[in-house]
N, C-alpha and C positions, 0 to 999 in steps of 0.2 A: 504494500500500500504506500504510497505517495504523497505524503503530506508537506506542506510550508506554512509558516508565517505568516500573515498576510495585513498589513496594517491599510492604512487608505490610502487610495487612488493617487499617484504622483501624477500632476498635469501637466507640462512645457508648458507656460504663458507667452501667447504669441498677441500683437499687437495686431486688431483687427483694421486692413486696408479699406472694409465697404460691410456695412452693416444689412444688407438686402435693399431691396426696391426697384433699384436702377441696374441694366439686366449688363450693365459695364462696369460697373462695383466689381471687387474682388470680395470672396469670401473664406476667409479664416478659417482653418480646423487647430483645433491643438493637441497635442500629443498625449496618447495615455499609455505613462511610463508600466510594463509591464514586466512580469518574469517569463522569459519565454519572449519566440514569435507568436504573434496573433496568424491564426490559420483561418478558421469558422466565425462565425457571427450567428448568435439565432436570438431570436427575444424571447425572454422570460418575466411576461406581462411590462411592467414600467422596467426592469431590469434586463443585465442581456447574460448571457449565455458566451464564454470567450473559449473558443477550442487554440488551444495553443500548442507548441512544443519546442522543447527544450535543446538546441542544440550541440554539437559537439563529437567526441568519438563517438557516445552512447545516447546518440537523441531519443529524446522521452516525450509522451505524452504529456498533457496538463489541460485542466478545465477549470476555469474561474467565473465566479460570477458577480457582476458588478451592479449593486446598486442603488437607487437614487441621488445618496447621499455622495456617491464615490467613493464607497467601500470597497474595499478588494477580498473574496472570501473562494478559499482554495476547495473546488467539490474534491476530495478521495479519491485515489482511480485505484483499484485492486486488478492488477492484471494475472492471467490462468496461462499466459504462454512466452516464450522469447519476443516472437515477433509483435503483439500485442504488446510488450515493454518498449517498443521501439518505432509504434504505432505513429504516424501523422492523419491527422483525420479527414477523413472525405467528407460527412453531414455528420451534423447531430440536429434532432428534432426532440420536441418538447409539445404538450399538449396542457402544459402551464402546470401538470402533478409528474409523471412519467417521463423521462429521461432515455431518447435511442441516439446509440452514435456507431460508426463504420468507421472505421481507420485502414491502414495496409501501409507495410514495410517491404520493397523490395529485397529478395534474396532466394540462398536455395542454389543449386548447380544453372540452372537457367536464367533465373535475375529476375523470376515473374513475382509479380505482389502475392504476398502473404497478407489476408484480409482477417482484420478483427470484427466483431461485434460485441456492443456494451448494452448493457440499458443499467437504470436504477432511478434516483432522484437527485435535490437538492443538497442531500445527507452524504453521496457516495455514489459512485457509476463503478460495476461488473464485467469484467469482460466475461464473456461466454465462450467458454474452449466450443471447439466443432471439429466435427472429424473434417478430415483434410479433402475428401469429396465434395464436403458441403459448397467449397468455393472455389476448389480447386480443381487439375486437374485434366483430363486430355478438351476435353468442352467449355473449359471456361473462359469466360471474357470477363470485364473489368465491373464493378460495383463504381456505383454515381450517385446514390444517394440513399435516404432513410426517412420514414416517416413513423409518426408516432399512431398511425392506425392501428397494430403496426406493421409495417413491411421494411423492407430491403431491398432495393433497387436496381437492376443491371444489366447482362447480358450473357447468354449461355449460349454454345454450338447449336446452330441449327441442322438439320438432318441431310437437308436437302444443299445448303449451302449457306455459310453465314451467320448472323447469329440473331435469335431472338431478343426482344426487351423480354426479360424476364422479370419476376419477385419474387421473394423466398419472404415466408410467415412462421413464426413460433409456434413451438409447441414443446412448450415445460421448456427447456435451455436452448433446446433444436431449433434451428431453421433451417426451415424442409421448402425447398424445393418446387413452387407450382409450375404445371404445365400452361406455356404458353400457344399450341397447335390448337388451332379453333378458334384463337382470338383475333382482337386487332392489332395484338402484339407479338403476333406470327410473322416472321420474315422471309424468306427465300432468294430465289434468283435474280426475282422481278421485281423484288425488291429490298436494298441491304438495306436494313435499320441501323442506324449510331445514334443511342442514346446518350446525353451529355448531362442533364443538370435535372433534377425534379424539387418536388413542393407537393406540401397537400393543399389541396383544394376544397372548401366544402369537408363534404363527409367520405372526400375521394383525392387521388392523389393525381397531379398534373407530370408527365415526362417530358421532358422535352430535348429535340436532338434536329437531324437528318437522315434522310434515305436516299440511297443511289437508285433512281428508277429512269425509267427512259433516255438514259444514256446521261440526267447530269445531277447535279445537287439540290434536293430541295428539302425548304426548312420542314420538319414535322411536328406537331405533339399528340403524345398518348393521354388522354384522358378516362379516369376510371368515375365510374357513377357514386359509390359505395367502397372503402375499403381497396380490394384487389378486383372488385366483380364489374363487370358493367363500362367493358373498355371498349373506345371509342378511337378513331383513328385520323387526325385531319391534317393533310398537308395548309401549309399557310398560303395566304395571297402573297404576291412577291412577283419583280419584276426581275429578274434575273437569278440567278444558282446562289444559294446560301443553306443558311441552317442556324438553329433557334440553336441559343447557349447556355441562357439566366434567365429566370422567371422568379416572380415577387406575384402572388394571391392575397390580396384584401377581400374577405367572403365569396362574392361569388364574379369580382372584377378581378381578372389577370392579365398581368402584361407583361411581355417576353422580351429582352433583347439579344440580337444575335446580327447576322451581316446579309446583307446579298452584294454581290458583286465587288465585294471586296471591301465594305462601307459598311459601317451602324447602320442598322435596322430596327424596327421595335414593332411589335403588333399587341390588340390589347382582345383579349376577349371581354364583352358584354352580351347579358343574354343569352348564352349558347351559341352568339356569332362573335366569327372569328377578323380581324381586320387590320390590315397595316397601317400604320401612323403615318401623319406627315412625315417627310422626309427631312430627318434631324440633318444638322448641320457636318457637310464631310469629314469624317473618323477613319480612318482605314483602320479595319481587323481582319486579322489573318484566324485561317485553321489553327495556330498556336496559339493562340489569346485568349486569354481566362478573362472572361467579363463582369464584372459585379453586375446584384441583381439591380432591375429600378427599380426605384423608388417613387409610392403616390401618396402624396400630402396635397391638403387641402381640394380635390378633384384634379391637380396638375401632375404629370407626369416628369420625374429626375433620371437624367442618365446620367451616375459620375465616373468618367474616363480618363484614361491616358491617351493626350493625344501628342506624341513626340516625345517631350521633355517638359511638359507641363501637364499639369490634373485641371480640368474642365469639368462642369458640371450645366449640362444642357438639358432646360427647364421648357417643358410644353405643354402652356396655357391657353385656354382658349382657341385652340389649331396652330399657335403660332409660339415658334422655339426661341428661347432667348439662348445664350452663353456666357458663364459666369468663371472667371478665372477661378484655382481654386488654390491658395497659399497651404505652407504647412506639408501635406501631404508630398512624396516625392515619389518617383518610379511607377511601376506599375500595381493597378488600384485591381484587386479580387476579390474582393466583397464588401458589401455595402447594405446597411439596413435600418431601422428607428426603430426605438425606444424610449416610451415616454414622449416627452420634447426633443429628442437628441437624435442625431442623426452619427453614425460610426462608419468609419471605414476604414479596411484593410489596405496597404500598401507599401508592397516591399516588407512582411512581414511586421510590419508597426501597427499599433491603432490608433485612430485619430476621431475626435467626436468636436462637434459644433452642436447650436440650436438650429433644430430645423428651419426656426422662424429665418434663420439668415440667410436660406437659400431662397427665397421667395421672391 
């Protein structure tokens, strides 16, 4: 078990250039001095949820939680294996009592990930030993995420060619396995699935990726109705080859950012329709670019990026996108999310929080 110290929140005091309004203000972030890099972000009602880890010869997991006040309070991590000791996390989800997270450490004679799974609470997170089939193995592909329904995320050999989205659900410490042949998250020739990023959605969980079909790239998402049941399958509207990378679920409004043709993209579902945003302001993203999710405050849509050598944060009100330089932050931005009044992001393994009122 894994425990620290943890006294309250060190800030950086950074001098803010532009307090919001004016959409050529600059907006401030400031440092939240951590142990560890910041990896994850999830919210834990006004508090957040910080998946970290520890690096070094022997990099280690770490999970903190911060809140209101800027407290720093260390969760327990009891880990059951090597690799699991050495975990960096892929999600962790929270249903504001219950605690799920996925991690994986390269290694092994081939160098393929070795996948943990954890659950518990506020008190302490378990890792769950799993026999080595459960994720591994001559069929396996890579795990993307977690939800607190709860499931696991990912992709396994398909038969025919390729590989399924798949999910694997507990049962007592197990996670077993569901069959994806039959659904919408069946794959084959005519069509490769790549799942990238998920969320839950509602009472059901959102995928989201691309599939190789008719010779080029298009965005997708899997949508479940319930739980794992009740999957759905919709390429996005899109004017050229991309594919959906980060998604952010406010109840039953979701909005995805990901590229086509080489450029941010964003689509928002309402209603059970699905639809491309205005066309935000020129980003190039590549297939290797980790996107943080958007973010929606007050009805407006936030995308905050790396564009070159500076962090932007492109705000779409009303049909019409503003750009906000963004201070403080540096390198590249991979997650992003609110709690409370605050808005956090990851960047270059740092985290950094502002009031959201200032990106406005």
């Amino acid at each position: 078990m894994r425990t620290r110290a943890l006294a309250t929140v060190l800030v950086a005091t950074l001098v803010a250039t532009g307090c919001g309004g004016s959409s050529s203000a600059a907006v401030s972030f400031a440092e939240v001095v951590l142990p560890g890099e910041a990896v994850t972000l999830t919210p834990f009602g006004d508090e957040l949820l910080i998946g970290t880890r520890f690096p070094g010869e022997q990099p280690a997991p770490g999970l903190i939680r911060l809140d209101v006040n800027g407290g720093l309070t260390e969760v327990p991590l009891t880990t059951a294996t090597p690799y699991g000791a050495l975990a960096k996390w892929t999600a962790i989800d929270t249903d504001g009592k219950r605690i799920y997270a996925v991690g994986g450490e390269r290694g092994g004679a081939h160098g393929n990930v070795r996948w943990s799974v954890w659950d518990g609470d506020s008190t302490g997170l378990v890792e769950k030993r799993q026999a080595f089939s459960t994720f591994g193995g001559y069929g396996a592909g890579d795990l993307i995420g977690v939800s607190s329904t709860p499931a696991v995320i990912g992709n396994w050999e398909n038969p025919t060619g390729g590989f399924d989205v798949t999910t694997w659900t507990p049962e007592g410490d197990d996670w077993i396995r569901q069959p994806s042949a039959g659904t919408a998250l069946e794959g084959g020739r005519a069509a490769l699935p790549f799942p990238i990023a998920s969320t839950r959605a509602g009472t059901g969980i959102l995928v989201v990726g691309w599939q190789f079909a008719d010779g080029i790239e298009q965005p997708v998402v899997w949508r479940s109705s319930t739980g794992i049941t009740g999957w759905t399958k919709t390429p996005l509207p899109t004017d050229g080859p991309g594919a959906a990378m980060a998604v952010h679920c406010d109840g039953s409004t979701c909005t995805v950012a990901g590229r086509t043709n080489g450029n941010l993209a964003l689509w928002r579902l309402t209603n059970d329709s699905w639809a491309q945003l205005p066309k935000p302001p020129a980003v190039a993203v590549s297939d290797k670019d980790t996107l943080a999710a958007p973010l929606t405050t007050d009805g407006a849509t936030t995308q905050v990026i790396t564009d070159g050598d500076r962090v932007k944060a492109l705000r779409l009100t009303d049909g019409t996108w503003s750009t906000r330089e963004v201070t403080g932050p540096h390198g590249k931005v991979t997650a992003a999310t609110t709690a409370g009044t605050v808005t956090f992001l990851v960047a270059d393994g740092t985290l950094w929080r502002a009031e959201t009122s200032r990106l406005r």
